[in-house]
VEXLUMDO-710340 format. One record per residue (C-alpha): x, y, z; residue number from 1; residue in three letters; chain. Coordinates in nm, 2 decimals, decimal comma, padded with zeros to 4 digits. Example, Ala and Ser with C-alpha at 12.3 -4.5 7.8 and 13.67 -1.06 7.14 Angstrom:
2
   east  north     up lovex vexvo vexti
  01,23 -00,45  00,78     1   ALA     A
  01,37 -00,11  00,71     2   SER     A
END
This chain:
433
   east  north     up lovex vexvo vexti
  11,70  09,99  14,43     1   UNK     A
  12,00  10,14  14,33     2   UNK     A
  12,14  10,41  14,13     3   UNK     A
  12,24  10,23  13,88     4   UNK     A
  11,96  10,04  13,84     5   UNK     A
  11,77  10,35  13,83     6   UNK     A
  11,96  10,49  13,53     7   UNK     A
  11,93  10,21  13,32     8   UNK     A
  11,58  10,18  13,38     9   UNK     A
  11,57  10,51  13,27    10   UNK     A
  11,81  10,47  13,00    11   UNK     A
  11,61  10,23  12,88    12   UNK     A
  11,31  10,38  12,85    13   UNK     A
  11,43  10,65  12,69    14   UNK     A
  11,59  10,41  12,40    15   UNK     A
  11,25  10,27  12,37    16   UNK     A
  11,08  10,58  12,36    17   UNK     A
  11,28  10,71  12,07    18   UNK     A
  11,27  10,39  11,87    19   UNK     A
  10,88  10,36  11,94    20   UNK     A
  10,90  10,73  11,76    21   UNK     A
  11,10  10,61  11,51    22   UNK     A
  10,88  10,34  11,41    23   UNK     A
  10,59  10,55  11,42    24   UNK     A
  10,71  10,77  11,19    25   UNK     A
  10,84  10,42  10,96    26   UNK     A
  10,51  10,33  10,94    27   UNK     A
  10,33  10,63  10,87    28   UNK     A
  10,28  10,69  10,44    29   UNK     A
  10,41  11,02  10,32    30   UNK     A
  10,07  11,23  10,41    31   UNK     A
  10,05  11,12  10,73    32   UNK     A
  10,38  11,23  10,77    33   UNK     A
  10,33  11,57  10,62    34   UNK     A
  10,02  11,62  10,83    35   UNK     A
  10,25  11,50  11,13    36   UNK     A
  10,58  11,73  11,05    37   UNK     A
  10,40  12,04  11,00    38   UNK     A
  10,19  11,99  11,30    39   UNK     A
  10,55  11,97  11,51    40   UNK     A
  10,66  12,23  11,36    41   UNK     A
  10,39  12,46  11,47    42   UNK     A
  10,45  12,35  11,81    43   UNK     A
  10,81  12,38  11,89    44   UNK     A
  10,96  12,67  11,74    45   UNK     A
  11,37  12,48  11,76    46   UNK     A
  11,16  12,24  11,44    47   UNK     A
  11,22  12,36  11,07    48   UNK     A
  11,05  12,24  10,79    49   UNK     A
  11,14  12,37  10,46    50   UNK     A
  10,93  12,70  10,37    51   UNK     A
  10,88  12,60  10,02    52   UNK     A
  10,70  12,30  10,15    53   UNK     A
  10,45  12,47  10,35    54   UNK     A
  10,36  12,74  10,13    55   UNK     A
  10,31  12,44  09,88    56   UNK     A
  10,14  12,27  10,13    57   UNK     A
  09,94  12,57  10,24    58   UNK     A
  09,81  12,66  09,84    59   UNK     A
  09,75  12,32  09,81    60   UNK     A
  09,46  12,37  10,11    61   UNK     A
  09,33  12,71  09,97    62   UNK     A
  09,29  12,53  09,60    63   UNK     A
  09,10  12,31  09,78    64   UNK     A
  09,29  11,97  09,67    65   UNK     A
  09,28  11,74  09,97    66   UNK     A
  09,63  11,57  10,05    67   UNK     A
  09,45  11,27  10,06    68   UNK     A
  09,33  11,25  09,74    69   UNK     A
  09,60  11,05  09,54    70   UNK     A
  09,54  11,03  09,14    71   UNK     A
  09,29  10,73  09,10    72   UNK     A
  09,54  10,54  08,94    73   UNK     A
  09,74  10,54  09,26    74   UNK     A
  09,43  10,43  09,49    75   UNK     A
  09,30  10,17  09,28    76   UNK     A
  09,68  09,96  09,22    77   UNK     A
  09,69  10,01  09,59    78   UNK     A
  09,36  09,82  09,61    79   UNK     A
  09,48  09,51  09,40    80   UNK     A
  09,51  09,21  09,64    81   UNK     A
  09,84  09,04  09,51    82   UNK     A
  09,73  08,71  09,68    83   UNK     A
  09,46  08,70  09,46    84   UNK     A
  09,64  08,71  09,12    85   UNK     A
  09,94  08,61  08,96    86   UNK     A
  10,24  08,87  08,92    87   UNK     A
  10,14  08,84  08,49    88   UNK     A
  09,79  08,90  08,60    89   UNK     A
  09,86  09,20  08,84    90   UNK     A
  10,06  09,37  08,49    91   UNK     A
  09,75  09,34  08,33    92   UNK     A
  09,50  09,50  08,59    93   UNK     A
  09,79  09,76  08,58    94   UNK     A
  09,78  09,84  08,17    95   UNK     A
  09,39  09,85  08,23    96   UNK     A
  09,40  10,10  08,51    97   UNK     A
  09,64  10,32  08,37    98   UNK     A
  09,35  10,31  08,05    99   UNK     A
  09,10  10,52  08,27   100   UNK     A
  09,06  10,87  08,22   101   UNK     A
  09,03  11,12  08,44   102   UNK     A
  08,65  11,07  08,48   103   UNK     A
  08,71  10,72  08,61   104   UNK     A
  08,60  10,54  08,26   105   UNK     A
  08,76  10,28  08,03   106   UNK     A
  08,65  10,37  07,70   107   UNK     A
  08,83  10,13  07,49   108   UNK     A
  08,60  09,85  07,32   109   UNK     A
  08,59  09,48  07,40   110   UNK     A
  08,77  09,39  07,11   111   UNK     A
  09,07  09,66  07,13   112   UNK     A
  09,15  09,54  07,50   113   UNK     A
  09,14  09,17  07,39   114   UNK     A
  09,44  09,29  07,14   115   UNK     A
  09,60  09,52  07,39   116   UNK     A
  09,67  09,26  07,65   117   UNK     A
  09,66  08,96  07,43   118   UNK     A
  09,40  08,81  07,62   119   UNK     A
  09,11  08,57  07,60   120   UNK     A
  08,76  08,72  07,71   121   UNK     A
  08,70  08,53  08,00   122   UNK     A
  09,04  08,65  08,14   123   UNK     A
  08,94  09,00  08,01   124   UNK     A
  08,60  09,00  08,16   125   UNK     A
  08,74  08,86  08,50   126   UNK     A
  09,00  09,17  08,53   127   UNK     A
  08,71  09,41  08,48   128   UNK     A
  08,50  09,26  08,72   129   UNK     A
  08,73  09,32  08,96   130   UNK     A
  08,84  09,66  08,84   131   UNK     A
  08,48  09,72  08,87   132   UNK     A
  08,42  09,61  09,19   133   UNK     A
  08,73  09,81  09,36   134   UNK     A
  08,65  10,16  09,51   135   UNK     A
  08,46  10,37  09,39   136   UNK     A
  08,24  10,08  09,27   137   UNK     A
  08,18  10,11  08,90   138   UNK     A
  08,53  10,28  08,81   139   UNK     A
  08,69  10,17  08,47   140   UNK     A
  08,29  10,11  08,34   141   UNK     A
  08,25  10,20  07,98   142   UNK     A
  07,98  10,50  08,05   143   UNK     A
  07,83  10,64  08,30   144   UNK     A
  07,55  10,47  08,28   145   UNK     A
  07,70  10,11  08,31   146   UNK     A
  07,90  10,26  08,58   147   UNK     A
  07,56  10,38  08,77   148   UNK     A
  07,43  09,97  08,72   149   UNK     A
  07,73  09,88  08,91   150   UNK     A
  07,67  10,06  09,22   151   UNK     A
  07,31  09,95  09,18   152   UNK     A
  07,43  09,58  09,15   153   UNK     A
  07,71  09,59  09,46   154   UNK     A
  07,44  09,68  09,71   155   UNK     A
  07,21  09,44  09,55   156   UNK     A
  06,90  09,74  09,44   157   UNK     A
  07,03  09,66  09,06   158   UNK     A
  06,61  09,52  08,88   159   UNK     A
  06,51  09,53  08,53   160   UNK     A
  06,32  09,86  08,61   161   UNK     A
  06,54  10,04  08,72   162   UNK     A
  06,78  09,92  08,42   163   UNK     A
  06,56  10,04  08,20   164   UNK     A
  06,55  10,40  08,36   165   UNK     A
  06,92  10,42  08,33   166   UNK     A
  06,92  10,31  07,97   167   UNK     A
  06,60  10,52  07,86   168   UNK     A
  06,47  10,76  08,06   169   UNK     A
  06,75  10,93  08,25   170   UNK     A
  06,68  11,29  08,05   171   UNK     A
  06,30  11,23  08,15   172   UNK     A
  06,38  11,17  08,51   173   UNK     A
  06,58  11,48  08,55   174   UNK     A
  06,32  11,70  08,39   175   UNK     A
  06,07  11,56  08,63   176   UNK     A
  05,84  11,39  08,35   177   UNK     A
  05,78  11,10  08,66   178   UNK     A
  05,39  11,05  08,48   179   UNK     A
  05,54  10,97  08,14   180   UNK     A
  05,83  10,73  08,30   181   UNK     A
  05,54  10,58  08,52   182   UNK     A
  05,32  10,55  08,23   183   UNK     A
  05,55  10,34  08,00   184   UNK     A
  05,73  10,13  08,26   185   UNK     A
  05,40  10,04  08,38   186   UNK     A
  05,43  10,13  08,70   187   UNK     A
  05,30  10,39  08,99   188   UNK     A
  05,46  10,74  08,98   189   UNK     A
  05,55  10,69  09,38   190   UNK     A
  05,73  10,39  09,28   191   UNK     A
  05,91  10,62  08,99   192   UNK     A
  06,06  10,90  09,24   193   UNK     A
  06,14  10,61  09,46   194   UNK     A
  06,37  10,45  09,24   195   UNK     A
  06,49  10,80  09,10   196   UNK     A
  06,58  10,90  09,46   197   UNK     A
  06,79  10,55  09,44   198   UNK     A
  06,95  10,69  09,10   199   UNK     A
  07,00  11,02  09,24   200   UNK     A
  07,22  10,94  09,52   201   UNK     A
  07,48  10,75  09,31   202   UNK     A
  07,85  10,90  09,18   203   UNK     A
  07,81  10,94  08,79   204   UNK     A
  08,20  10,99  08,76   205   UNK     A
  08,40  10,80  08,96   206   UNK     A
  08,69  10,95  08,91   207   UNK     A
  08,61  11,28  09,03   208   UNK     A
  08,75  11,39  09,35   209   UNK     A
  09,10  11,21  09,28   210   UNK     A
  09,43  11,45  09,20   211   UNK     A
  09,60  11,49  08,87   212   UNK     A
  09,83  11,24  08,78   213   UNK     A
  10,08  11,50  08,72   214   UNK     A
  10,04  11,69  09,01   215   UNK     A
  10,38  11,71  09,18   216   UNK     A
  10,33  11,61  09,55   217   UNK     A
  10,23  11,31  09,50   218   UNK     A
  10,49  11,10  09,45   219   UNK     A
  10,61  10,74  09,48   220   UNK     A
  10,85  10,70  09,80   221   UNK     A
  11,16  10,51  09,58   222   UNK     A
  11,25  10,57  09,23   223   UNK     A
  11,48  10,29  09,00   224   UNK     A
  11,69  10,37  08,70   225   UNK     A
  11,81  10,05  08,48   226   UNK     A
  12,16  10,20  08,38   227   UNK     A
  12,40  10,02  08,12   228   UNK     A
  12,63  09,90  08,47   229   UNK     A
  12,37  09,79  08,71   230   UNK     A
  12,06  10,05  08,87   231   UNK     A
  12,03  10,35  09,02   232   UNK     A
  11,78  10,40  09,36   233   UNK     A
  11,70  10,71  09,46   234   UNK     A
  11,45  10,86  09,72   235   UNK     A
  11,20  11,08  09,59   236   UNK     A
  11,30  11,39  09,74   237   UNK     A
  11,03  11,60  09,60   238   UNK     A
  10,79  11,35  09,81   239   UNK     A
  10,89  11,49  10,18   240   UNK     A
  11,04  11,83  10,35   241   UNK     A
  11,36  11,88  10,48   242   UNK     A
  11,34  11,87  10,85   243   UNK     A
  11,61  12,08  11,04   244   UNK     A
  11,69  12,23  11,36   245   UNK     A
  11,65  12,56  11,35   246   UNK     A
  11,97  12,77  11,35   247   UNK     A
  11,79  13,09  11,52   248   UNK     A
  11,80  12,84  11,86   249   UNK     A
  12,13  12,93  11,95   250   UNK     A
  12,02  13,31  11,96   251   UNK     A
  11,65  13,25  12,17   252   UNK     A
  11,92  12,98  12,41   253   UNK     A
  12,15  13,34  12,48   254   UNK     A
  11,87  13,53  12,52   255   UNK     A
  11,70  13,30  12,77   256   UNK     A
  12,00  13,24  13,00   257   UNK     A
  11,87  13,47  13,28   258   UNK     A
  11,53  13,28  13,26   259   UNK     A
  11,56  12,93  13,40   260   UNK     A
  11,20  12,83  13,29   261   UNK     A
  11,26  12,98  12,94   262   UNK     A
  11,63  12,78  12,93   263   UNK     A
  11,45  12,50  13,01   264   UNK     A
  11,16  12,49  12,76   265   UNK     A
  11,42  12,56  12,44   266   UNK     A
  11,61  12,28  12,60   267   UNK     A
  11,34  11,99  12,57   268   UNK     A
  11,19  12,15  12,24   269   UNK     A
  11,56  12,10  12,13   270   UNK     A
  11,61  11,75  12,21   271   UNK     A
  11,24  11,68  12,08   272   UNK     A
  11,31  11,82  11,74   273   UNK     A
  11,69  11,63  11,76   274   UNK     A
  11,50  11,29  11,82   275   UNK     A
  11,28  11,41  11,54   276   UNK     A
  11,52  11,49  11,26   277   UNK     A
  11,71  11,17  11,35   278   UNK     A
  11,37  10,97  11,30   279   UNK     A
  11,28  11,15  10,99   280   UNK     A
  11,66  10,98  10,86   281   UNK     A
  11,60  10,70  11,02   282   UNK     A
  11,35  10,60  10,81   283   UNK     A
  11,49  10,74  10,45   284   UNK     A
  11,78  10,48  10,54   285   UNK     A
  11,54  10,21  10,63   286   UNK     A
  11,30  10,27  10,31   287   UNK     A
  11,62  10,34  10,13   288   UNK     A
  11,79  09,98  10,22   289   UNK     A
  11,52  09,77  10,19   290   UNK     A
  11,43  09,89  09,84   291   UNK     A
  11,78  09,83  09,74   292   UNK     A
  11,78  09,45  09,90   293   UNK     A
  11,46  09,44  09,70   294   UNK     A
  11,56  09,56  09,34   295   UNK     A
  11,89  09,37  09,40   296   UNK     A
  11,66  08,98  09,45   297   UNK     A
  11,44  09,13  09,16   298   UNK     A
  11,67  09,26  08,94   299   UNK     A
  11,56  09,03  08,67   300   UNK     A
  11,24  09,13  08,72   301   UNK     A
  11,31  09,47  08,68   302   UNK     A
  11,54  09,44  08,39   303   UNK     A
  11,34  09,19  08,17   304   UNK     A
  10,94  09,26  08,28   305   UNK     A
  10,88  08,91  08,31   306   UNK     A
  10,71  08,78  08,65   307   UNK     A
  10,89  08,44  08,60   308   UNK     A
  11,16  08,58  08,77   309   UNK     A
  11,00  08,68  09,10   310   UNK     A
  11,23  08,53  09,33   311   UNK     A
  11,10  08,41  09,67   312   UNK     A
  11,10  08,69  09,93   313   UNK     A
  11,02  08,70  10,27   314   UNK     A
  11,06  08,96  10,55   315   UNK     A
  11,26  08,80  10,73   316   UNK     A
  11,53  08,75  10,47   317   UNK     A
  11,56  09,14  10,44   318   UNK     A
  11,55  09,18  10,80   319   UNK     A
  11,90  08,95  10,83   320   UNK     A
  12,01  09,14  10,56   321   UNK     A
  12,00  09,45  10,64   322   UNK     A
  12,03  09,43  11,04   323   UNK     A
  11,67  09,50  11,22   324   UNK     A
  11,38  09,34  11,31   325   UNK     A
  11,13  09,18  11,06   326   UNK     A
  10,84  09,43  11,22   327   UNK     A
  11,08  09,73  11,15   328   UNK     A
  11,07  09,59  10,76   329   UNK     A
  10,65  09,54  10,73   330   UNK     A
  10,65  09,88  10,83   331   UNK     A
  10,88  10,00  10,54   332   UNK     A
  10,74  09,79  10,28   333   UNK     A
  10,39  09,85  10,42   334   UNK     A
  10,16  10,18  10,21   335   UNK     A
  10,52  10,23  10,04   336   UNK     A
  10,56  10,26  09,63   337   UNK     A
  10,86  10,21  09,37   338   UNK     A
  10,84  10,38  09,05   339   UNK     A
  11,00  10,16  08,81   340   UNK     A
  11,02  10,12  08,41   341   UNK     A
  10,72  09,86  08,50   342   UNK     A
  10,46  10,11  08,68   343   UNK     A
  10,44  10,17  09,02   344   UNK     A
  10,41  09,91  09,25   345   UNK     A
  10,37  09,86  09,69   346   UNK     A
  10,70  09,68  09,82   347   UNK     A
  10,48  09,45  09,94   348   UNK     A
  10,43  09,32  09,55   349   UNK     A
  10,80  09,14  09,55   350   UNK     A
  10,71  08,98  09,89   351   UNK     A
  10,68  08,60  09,78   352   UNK     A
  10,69  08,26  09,96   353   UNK     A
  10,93  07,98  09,83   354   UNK     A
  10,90  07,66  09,60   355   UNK     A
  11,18  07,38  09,63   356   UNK     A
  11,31  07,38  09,27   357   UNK     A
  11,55  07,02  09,20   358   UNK     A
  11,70  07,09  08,88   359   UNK     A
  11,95  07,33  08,76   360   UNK     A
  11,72  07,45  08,44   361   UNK     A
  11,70  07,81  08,64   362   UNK     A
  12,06  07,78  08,84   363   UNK     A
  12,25  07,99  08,60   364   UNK     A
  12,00  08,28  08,74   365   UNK     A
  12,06  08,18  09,13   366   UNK     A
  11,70  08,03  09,16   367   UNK     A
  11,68  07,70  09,39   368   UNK     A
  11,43  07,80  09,49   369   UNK     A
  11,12  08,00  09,30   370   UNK     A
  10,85  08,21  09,42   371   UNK     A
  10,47  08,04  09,41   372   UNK     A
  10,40  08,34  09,17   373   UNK     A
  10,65  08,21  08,92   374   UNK     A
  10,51  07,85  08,94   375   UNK     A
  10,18  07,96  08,89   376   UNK     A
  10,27  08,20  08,55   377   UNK     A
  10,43  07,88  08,42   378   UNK     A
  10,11  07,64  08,50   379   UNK     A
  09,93  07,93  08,30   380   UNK     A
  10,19  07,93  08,01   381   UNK     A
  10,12  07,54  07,99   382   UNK     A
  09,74  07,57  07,98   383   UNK     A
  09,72  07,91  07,75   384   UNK     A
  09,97  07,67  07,49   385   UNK     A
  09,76  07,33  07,53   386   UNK     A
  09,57  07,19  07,22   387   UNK     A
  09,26  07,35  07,31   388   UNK     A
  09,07  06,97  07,18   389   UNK     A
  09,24  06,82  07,41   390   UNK     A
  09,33  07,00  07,77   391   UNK     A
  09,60  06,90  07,97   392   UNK     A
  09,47  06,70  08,28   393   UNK     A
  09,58  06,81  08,62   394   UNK     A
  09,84  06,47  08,60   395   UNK     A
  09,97  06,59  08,32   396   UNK     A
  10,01  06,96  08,43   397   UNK     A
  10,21  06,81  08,73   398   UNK     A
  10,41  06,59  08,52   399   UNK     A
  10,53  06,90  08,27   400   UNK     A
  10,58  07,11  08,54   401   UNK     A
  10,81  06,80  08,69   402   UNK     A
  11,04  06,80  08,39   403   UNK     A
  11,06  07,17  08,42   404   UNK     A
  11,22  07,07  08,77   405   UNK     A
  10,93  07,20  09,01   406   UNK     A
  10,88  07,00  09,32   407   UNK     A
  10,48  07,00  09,31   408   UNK     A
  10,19  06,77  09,38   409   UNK     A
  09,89  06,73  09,18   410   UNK     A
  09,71  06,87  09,45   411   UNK     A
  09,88  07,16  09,46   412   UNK     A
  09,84  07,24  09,09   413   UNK     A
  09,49  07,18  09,14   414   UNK     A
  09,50  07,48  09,39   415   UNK     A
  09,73  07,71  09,17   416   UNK     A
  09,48  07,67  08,91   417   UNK     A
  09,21  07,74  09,11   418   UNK     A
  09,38  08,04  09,23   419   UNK     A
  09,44  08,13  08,84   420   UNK     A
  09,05  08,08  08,80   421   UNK     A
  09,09  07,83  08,54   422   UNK     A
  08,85  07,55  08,48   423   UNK     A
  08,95  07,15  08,53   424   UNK     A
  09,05  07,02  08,20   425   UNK     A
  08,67  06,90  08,10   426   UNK     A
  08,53  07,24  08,17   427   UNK     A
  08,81  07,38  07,92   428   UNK     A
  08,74  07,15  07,68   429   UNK     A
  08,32  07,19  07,71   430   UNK     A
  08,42  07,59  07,63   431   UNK     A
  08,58  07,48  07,26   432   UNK     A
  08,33  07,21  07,18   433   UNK     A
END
């Protein structure tokens, strides 16, 4: 083999090397990364990391908040399956979890969340059953006794006795009255502790353990400003370190020039923490770009609220766009958040597959083609506004959304609805007999 042969082979596997860093680092969410800079910075000593940081960082530990634990708002959006639910649908489980307190309860009534999100309550009570069933199970339950039935329920212990304990004779329980609970449930004091050591073992207050939403280190990785010209997109900078070479290097590199071994060390620690800083920018311009090629196919979105205008968005599009490989975009839109005038939402929630659209009803807004989402908030629109005596057919649904100049197949509107979780036109018009 020659030489040259040798060095490219070399050369490139040094490229790949860095970029395989560089990905890394892409993929990693903002505590992984923290956990990952300051552990490279306790290792080579060329590495800086802002001081402030780690002092920060370091309280943070001795107050005993764990970096992991996001506010509960945070951990339950990132829960939400967005395949599951329409874009209007994914707003509401938003309003509702931004309703739960600290403790992890929603303490609004039935009636009051009906008016809130202008809802009907079989739409309200699917939302909660989900909101319900995220983790930690039972979070956004009225009490903490509902919430306590939940848990019970999701591993499939939930019977009428021990409902009854949790609605009447918690207070006797905990004072060890296990006789008198026996006695008036009509059943054996074993089989009293037994269920109480069932009781005992559940989480109460689901929201404990999160952070405070106003706790400044955890924040969202892009922020958007509607301005009266356009929008503004900025990185959080309060959300990572600055990472520098240290400028003390050049003064251990003098001191080590009799010292081959020592010359070398400083050397390599220098190009590692080089490679590292350049990563560490690497992916603020990568994160940085694709938000912007985001808010700029959403921008409608953004500036109106309404999920009709979810354009059809695909990785691969930002990937052309913005020059790299589609696998280099899943890893920035992937565990990364947007703060917006809307909430805070994953990049992955403006990631939509395309609908042929034939007329030119949306054209003025540069939408041949719309997203599934947007098809599916219109199919609910048409059902939510039908004469409730007599429900539109799934023929008829197709037809309507025809003349609105959707390309779609009965069968297809059968499935969006299904995906909605609304009933066939019969079963809508059995619930207003």
């Amino acid at each position: 083999m020659g030489l040259k042969n040798v060095i490219n082979i070399e050369q490139k596997q040094v490229i790949s090397t860095q970029q395989q860093q560089s990905l890394n680092i892409l993929s990693m969410t903002n505590v992984e990364l923290f956990d990952f800079l300051e552990k490279q910075s306790e290792e080579n000593p060329v590495l800086e990391v802002e001081s402030k940081w780690i002092e920060q960082k370091k309280l943070d530990a001795f107050n005993q908040v764990v970096d992991k634990a996001i506010t509960l708002e945070e951990y339950l959006i990132g829960q939400i399956d967005v395949e599951r639910f329409t874009h209007h649908e994914i707003n509401l489980l938003h309003i509702l979890i931004k309703m739960i307190d600290s403790q992890g309860f929603l303490k609004e009534n039935e009636s009051e969340l009906l008016k809130i999100l202008a809802v009907d309550d079989v739409t309200l009570y699917r939302l909660l059953y989900y909101i319900h069933h995220l983790d930690p199970i039972g979070v956004g339950s009225s009490n903490f006794r509902e919430c306590l039935k939940f848990q019970l329920d999701a591993k499939g212990l939930l019977d009428e006795v021990l409902e009854r304990m949790i609605d009447f004779y918690l207070e006797a329980l905990t004072k060890g009255n296990f006789g008198k609970v026996a006695k008036e449930l009509g059943i054996s004091t074993v089989q009293v502790k037994s269920y109480y050591q069932l009781i005992k073992v559940l989480n109460p207050k689901p929201g404990n353990g999160f952070g405070i939403k106003d706790e400044q280190y955890i924040t969202p990785d892009l922020v958007l400003n509607l301005t009266n010209d356009g929008y503004e997109l900025i990185l959080e900078r309060q959300s990572l370190p600055q990472v520098t070479i240290s400028t003390y290097w050049e003064h251990m590199m003098k001191e080590a020039q009799n010292d081959d071994g020592a010359k070398a060390y400083l050397e390599s620690k220098w190009q590692a923490a080089r490679k590292l800083v350049q990563a560490v920018e690497e992916r603020k311009k990568t994160i940085l770009a694709v938000g912007h090629f985001i808010v700029e196919r959403q921008y409608l979105y953004f500036k109106t609220g309404n999920s009709k205008y979810i354009k059809p968005l695909k990785l691969k599009d930002i990937a052309e766009a913005i020059g790299v490989h589609e696998s280099t975009v899943s890893r920035a839109v992937n565990t990364k958040y947007l703060l917006c005038s809307q909430g805070i939402y994953s990049l992955k929630y403006f990631l939509s597959t395309a609908i042929g659209k034939k007329d030119t009803q949306l054209a003025g807004n540069g939408m041949e083609n719309v997203s599934k989402e947007s098809i599916k908030e219109h199919l609910r629109e048409l059902i939510e506004n039908e004469n409730k005596a007599k429900p539109l057919s799934d023929s008829k649904l197709q037809v309507k959304l025809q003349e609105m100049g959707f390309e779609i197949s009965r069968r297809t509107v059968v499935k969006y609805r299904e995906e909605l979780n609304i009933g066939s036109s019969f079963q809508r018009g059995t619930l207003h007999v």
